[in-house]
Every structure is written in C-alpha cells, then in structure tokens.
N, C-alpha and C positions, 0 to 999 in steps of 0.2 A: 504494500500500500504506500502509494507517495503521498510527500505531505504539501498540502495547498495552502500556499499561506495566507493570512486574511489580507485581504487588500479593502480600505473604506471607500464607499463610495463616493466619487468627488460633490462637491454644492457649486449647484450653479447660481446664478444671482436670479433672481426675480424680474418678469416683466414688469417694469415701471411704474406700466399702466393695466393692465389687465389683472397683473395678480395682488397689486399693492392699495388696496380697499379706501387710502385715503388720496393720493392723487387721483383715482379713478374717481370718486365722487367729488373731490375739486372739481373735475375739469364739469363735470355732469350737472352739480348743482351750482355752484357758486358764480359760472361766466353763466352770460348768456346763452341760451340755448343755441342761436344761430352760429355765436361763435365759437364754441364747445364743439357741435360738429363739425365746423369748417376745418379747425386746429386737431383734432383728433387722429384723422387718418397720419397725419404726419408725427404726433406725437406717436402711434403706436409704432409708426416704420423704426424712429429711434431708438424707442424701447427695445423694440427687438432686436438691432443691432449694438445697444450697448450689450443686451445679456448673451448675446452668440461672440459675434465675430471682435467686437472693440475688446471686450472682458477674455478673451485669448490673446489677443494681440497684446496688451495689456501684459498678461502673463508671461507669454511666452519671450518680452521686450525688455523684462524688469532687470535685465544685469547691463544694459544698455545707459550711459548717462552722458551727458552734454560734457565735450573737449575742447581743452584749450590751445592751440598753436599759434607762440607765441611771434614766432620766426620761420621762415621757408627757410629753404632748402640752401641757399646766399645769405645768410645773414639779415631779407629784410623786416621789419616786423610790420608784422600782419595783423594776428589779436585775431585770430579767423576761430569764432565756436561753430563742432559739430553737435546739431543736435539730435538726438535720438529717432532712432523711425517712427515711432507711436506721433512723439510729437509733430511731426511734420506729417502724418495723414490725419492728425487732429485738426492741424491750421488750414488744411486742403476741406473737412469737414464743417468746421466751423463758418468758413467763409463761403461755403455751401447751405447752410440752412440760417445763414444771416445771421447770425447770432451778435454780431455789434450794427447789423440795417435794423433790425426792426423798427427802436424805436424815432429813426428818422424816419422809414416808411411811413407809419402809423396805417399799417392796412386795416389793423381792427380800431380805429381812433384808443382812448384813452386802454383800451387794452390789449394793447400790443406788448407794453412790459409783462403782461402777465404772460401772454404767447411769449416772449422771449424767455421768461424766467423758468417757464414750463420744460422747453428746450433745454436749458442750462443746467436744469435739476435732475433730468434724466443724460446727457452727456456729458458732467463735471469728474463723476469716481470712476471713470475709464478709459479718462484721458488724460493721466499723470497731471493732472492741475493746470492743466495748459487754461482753465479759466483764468489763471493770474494776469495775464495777456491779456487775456481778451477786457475781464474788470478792468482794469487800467486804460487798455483803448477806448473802451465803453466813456469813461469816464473823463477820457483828456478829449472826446470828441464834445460832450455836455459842456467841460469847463473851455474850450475854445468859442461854443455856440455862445454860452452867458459872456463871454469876454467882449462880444461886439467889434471882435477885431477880424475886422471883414477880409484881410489882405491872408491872415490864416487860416480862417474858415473855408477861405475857399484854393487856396494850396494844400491843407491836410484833412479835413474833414471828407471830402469824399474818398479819399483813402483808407479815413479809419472806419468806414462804413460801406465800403465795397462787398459787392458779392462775387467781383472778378479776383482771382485768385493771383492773377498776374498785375496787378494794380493796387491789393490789399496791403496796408502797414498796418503794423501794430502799434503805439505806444508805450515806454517807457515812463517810470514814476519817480523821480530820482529823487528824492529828499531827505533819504538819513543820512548821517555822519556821526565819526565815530566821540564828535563832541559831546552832542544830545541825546544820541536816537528818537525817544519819541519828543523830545523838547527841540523840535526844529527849530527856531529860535536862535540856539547855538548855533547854528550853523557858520561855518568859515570859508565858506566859498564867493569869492570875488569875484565880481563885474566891473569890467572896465572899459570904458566906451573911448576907443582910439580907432580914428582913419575915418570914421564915421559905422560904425560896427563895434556888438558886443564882444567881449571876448571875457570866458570864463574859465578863471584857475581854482584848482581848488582838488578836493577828494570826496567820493561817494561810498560810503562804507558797506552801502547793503542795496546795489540792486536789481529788482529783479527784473527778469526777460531783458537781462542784456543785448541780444538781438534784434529790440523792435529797431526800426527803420526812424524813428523820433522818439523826442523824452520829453517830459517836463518835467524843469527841474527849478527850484528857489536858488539863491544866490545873492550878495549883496555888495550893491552897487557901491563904486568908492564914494567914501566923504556920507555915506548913510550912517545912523545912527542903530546904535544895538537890537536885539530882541527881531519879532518878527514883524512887529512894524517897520524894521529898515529893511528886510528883505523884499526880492521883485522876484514875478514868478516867471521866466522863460522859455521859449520854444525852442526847439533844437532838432538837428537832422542828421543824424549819427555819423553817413559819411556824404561828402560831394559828392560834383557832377563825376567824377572819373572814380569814384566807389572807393575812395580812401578814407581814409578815419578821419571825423574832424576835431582834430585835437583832442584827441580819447586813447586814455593805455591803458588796454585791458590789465590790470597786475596780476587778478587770479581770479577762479573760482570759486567760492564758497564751499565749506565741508559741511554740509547740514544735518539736521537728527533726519528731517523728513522733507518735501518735495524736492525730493534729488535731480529730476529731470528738469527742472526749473532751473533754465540758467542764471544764476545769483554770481555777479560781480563785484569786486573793489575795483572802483576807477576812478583813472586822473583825470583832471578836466583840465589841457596845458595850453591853452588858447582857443578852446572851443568855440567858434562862432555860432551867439543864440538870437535870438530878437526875442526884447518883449512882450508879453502877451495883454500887459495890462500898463497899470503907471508904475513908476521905477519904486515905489514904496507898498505895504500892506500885501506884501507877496501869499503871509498865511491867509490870510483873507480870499485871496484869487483861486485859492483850493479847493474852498469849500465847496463848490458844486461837483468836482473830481471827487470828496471821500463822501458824499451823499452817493455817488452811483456805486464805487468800491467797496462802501460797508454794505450795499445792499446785496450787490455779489457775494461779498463774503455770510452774509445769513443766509442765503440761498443754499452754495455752497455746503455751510455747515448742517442742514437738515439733508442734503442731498448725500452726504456721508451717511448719515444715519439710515436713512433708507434703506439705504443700498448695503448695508453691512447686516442690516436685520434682517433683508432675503434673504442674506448669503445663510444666515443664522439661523434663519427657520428652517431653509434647507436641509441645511445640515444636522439639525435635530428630528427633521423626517427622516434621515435615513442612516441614522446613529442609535444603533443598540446598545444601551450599558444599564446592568442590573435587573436586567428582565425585560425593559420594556424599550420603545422609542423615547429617546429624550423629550420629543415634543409630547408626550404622554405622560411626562413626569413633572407634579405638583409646584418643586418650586422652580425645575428650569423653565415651567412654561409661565409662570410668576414673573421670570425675571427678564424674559421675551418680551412679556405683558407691558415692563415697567419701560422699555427703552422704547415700543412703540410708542408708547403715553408720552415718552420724551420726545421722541421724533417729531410727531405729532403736532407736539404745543409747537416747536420748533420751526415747522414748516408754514401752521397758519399763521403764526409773529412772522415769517419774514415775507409770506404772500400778503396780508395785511399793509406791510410796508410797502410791497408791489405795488399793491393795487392803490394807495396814496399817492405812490410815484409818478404813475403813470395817468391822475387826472389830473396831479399837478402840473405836469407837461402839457396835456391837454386845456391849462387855464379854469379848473374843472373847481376846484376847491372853496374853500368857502376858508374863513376867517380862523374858525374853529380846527378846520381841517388843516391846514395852513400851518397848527403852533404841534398840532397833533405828528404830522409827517417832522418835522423838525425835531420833536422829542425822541419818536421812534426811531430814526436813523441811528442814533449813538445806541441807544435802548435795546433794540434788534438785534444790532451786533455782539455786545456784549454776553446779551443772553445766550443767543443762539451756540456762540463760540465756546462759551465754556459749560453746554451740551453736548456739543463734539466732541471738545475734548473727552468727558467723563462718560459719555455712551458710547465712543471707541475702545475704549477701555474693556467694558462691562461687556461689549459684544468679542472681544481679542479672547478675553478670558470663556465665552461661552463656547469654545472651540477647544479648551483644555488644552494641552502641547500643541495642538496642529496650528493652533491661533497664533504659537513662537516660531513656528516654520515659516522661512520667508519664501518657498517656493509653492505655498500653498495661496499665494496673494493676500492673506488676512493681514501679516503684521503693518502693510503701506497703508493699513485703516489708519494703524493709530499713528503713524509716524505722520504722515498728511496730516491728520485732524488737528493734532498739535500745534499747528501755526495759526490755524480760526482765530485764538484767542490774542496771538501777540500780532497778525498784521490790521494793518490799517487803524491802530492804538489800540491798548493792550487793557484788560476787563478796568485796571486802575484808573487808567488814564480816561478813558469813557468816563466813568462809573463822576471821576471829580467835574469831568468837561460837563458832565450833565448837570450834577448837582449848582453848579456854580453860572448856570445859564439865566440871564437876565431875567428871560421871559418862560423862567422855567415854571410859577403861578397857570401860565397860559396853557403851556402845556399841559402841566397836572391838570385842571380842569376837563381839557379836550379830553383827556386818558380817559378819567372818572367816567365821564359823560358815553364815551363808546363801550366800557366795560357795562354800563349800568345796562346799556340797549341791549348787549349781547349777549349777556345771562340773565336775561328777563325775558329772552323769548320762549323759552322751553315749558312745556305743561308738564311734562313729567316731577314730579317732586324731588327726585336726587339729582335731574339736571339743575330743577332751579334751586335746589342746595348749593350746586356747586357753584351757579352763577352768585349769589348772594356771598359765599365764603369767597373768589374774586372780588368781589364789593370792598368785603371788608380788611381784606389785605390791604388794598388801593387806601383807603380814607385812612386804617392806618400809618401807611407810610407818610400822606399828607399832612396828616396831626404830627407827627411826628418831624418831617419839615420844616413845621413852621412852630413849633418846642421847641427846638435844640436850636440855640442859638450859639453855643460854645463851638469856635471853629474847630478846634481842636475834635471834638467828639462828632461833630460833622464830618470832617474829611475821613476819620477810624472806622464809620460805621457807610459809607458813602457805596462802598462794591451792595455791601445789602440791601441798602435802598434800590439801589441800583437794581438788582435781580427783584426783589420783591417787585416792584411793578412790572419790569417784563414778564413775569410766571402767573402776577393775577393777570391780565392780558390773556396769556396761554391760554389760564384757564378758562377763563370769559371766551374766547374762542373756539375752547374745544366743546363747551356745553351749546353753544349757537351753533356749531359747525354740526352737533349728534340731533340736535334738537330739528334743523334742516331735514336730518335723513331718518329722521322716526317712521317705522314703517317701513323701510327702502331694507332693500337687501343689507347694503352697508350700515344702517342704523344701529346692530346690537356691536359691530367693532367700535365705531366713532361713540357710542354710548363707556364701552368697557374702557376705552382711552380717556377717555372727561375723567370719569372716576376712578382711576389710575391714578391719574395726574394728582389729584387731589391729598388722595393718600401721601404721596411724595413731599407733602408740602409745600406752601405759596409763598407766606410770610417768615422771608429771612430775617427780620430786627433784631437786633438785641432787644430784650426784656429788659434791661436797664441801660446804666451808663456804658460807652462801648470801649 
C-alpha cells in the first residue's frame, strides 16, 4: 500500500459580486436602479477576472519587485526602474476601464465616483497596490482642476484621465522628507526662480510611484518664510523632451515591511524644473483637494482588503477539516468570520458614504449641511477604515493557522499591504488631532449627529432600531464630551478615541439602514447579523474618565 499524502485544498477568492452578499446588495439597492444595471454587467466581468486570472497572476508574480539601474553599461546614469509584470498589465487594465476618467466623464452625473469606486474595490487586492498611482493621479488631476490654472489643466489633465494607454500619465505625490514626515511644514526643499524658470533643490525621502510621468511636489520659494504657509505647491515633469531626467537622482529604493511592488524612492531634486501651480505661498493649502481624493482611495482601498481576505477565508474554512468537522461549521471560527464581516462591512459603507458625498459635491449637488459633513468624513473615513485593515488582516492571517505564515500561499501580502492604510496619507494621530482641532468642527458634528439620527431611525425591526439609537448615543456622547474637556492636554491624549468613536457610530448607523433596506430580501438576514455584530464589538471608544 502507498502512502498518499494529504494535500489541502487550495481557496480561491470570492466573486466580488455574486458571492459577496454586501456589495451585491450595494450595487442593487442603494444606486439607482437604472444605474445598478447599466454598471453591473461590467462590475461582474471584473469580479471575475480578479478571482481567476488577476488572483494567479498575482500569485504566480509575487517574487517579482520593481529594479533599480543606476548606470548603463558606459558609465551613464540613467535611474531607469523595472517594474514588475502584474504591475504593468494592471496600468494596461486600469486605463482600460477608466479608473482615473470616470469622474471627469460623469457618465452616471453625480454617481460616477460610486461606478469608479465600485471598480477600485473589486481591482485594488490583485493588483499589488498599483491603486497608489492611480489615488495620486486621481487626485493631482482634482487638485490641478481646483487650481484654475488653465495652462496645466490643459497640458496634464487629459493625460491623467486618459483611456489611451499610449497617452496615459500617472502622477506622483512628492511631499515627505526626512525633516517632518507627516509635519510637511518642515520641509527643506528650495525654489529658486533664475532665467525666468523654477528650479528645485532639495530631497524627497519617501516617494511613491516613482515612475509617474509628473509629481507634485511643495517646496519653498527663496526669501519665504517658515512653516507651511511659506511653502508653494509645484508641477513637475519627470523627464524632457529627449526623455532624460529632469534634475532627478534616483538614490534608491525603499526596503519596505509591505507594498513591495510599489516603486518607493529617495530623490534629489538638483535643478528640477517645476512651475507653479498656484501663488508662491500657502502650498499646504493647495493640497487639500489632492488628500480629499487620496484619503478616499485609501478607505476604499482598506475595506476592499477586507473583503477580499474574508473570501479567501471563508473558502478556506469550506474546505478545511480539523476536529471532526469543517471549520466553517465550527462555533467560534465561524464567530470570528462573523466578526470581521461586521468589520468589513461598517468599513465599506463609511467609505461608500464618503463616495457618495464626493461625488455630488462635484456635481455642485450638496447643501450647507452636507458641505461641513463631507469635510469631517474625509479625515474621519480614513482613519477608521485604516486601522480596520490593519486589525482584520490580522485576525483573517491568523484564520488560516500556518498557511496564513506561508508566503506562497498569497495570505501573508494581506497583512503586509494593509499595514500602510493606517500611516499613508496621515497616520490615525495625525487625523485623529487635524480633526479635533478643525475650526468648523461644531458644523461638522452637527451634520454627523443629524445623518446618524436618519439612518438608524429607519428600521422597524426592534434590534435594528437598538442599534441605531446605541449609534445615537455614542455620537452625543463624544459631542458632550467635546465640548467638556477643555484641558488641551486631555484633548489631544484622548483625540485617536474620539476620533474612532464617531466613525464606528456612523458604521453602525449605517449598517442598521443599510439591513433595515434589505429586510425581506435575500440578503436581509446577513446585513441584519453584521449590524449586530458590529455592535457587540463596541462603538464608544472614550475614556470613562480623565484620559
């Protein structure tokens, strides 16, 4: 008798959309119906080819990473990156199903961001992060439009919004250094306007998609004064007409915990010629329409890991025997599936909520209320969502017991990716104080209040409207709370928990309108079992006393 050894059987990932109960019912109940079916046939085509062919490619790519060649073959320097093959039939993909047109098309008017973001959340975890790129172009293409500076709008904007692939640029984001990191402010890189042209010296400690074809980057003009009000924010074209670097030495690559494929540089800026994109002052000011589109990427993003990890998850407790039975058949693993969809969940409707503000704010669509409300959620979103990635990549690595530590089994790039949600585009701290300390942060609480109050007030069922009313009262807590603590000191110490505490009553207000929608529907008794998941979990982070 030979002996057969056991072989597991592999997980595959989940269709997107067909087997994943709450995007499916997004797309069904919450768009319009016209435009639900119009976007559909194409959201399924993707689904499908993230969980076949991208989800192999993927695998089969993963020892693959972006190269540096500093110098040819003479001595001249080049600075030439390879990058990996995933990523470049991702950028051939991307700029195939529009993924930075849509929302200058506006084929569905104000919900086109949601068709984009829809796209994003099912092609982000199978395509080595190459959303990094595209967030940043997304985003330098909004902060060119707001800038009113018509001479660039119309040299790179249709570039960073192309669906020709031979005409597409990406954007770069160039703003940290290794003075500040998230205090750009520090910054020490210098503008000096000789001959009649910018030209910027200086170092960039951390950036990503080195590659794109343009950056924007801050910099500070001579004879300015300190902080970020003497910075100017600049436009830049990586090389001339005859394809040579302008003014840029690549020095290295970055060694990172996670998105390896991401080409991540240190560069000199040694006469870089840039132009202005605004006036030569208030450069952090000039950004802010770029990390309004980038933090919404990156919530996207973060719930689209989660997703995608919890297929893989469930999979593989379908067809994982230990102790008698299927894992998905045992009590607390299927508890602990329960808990990360709950998270997933809140996760996705926070940051399609944020979508769907975005996207009528473009459309001129908002109201006063809505206005201070989008404005809060941006920082708010992020924050949450990120430091859900992080801790439900985790808890899904581990659901996979060793195989989850195997790196050719594609689980451990869950968590090595997820890991950055929480530190790009400013890190849970940094949010968590920018929020607290916002002028019109009254306004915003108000608007919060006001959308949660609607949103778990719809449900008839009596444990939905429990959980909308314990939303409620997390929200007013944290407001009372607010506006008590006057000790700055015990403000900024307890500032990450206020912080979460309103994005999680949000969640929850959401998850209860979102089940309370599909009462009766097929999907009803999951989006019901997630609301009160979530709950359990906990809303209200506070301390109970001094912090």
């Amino acid at each position: 008798m030979t002996f057969q050894p056991f072989v597991q059987a592999e997980p595959r990932p989940w269709h997107g959309l067909r087997d994943d109960w709450l995007v499916r019912s997004f797309v069904r109940h919450r768009l319009p119906p016209v435009i639900g079916r119009a976007i559909e046939p194409e959201l399924a085509d993707l689904a499908a080819l993230a969980a076949g062919a991208l989800w192999d490619f993927q695998r089969a790519d993963r020892h693959n990473e972006p190269r540096l060649t500093s110098f040819d073959g003479w001595g001249n320097r080049i600075d030439h990156i390879e990058l990996s093959p995933l990523w470049r039939e991702a950028e051939r993909l991307a700029v195939q199903l529009g993924l930075t047109a849509h929302p200058r098309e506006r084929q569905h008017g104000s919900w086109s961001r949601v068709h984009q973001f829809l796209l994003v959340h099912l092609f982000h975890p199978v395509t080595d992060v190459y959303t990094c790129p595209l967030a940043m172009t997304d985003g330098a293409a909004r902060t060119l439009l707001a800038s009113g500076n018509q001479a660039l709008i119309e040299r790179a904007v249709p570039h960073l919004t192309s669906r020709d692939a031979g005409s597409f640029w990406t954007s770069g984001q160039w703003m940290t250094e290794a003075t500040g990191g998230s205090d750009v402010g520090l910054s020490l890189t210098r503008a000096e306007h000789r001959d009649g042209a910018w030209r910027l010296h200086g170092k960039k400690w951390f950036t990503s998609a080195a590659t794109s074809q343009m950056a924007l980057t801050l910099a500070r003009p001579d004879g300015n004064g300190p902080g970020g009000s003497g910075l100017a924010l600049f436009y830049l074209e990586t090389r001339d007409a005859d394809g040579e670097l302008n003014g840029i030495r690549v020095e290295r690559l970055k060694d990172k915990l996670g998105t390896r494929k991401v080409p991540t540089a240190e560069l000199t800026l040694d006469g870089a010629v840039a132009q202005l994109v605004a006036g030569p002052t208030h450069g952090t000011r000039s950004i802010e329409p770029m990390l309004r589109i980038t933090r919404t990427w990156n919530s996207v993003c973060a719930a689209s890991f989660l997703r995608h990890g919890l297929g893989l998850a469930e999979d593989y407790a379908a067809r994982r025997f230990a102790f008698g039975a299927r894992l998905s058949d045992q009590p607390l693993h299927r508890a602990t599936l329960d808990d990360v969809d709950a998270e997933s969940a809140g996760a996705f409707l926070l940051a399609f909520e944020l979508v769907m503000l975005l996207g009528r704010d473009e459309g001129g669509e908002l109201d006063p209320g809505e206005g201070a409300l989008l404005r809060l959620l941006t920082p708010l979103a992020k924050a949450t969502t990120g430091r859900q990635a992080a801790a439900g990549a985790s808890e899904l690595v581990e659901a996979f017991g060793g195989a989850g530590y195997v790196e050719d089994t594609g689980i451990p790039v869950l968590l090595r990716d997820s890991q950055v949600l929480p530190i790009w585009e400013g890190t849970t701290n940094v949010l968590a104080l920018d929020l607290l300390l916002r002028a019109e942060l009254e306004q915003g609480l108000a608007a919060l209040r006001e959308r949660i109050s609607r949103a778990g007030s719809t449900a008839t069922d009596p444990e939905l409207r429990s959980a909308g009313a314990a939303s409620l009262a997390a929200v007013d807590r944290a407001i009372d709370w607010h506006r008590a603590t006057r000790d700055p000191l015990h403000r900024q110490r307890a500032a990450r928990r206020f912080t979460l505490t309103l994005g999680r009553a949000l969640e929850l207000a959401l998850l209860a309108e979102h089940a309370a929608s599909l009462a009766g529907g097929d999907d009803g008794p999951a989006a019901r079992r997630a609301c009160l998941r979530f709950r359990q979990s906990g809303v209200d982070q506070l301390p109970a006393g001094p912090s």
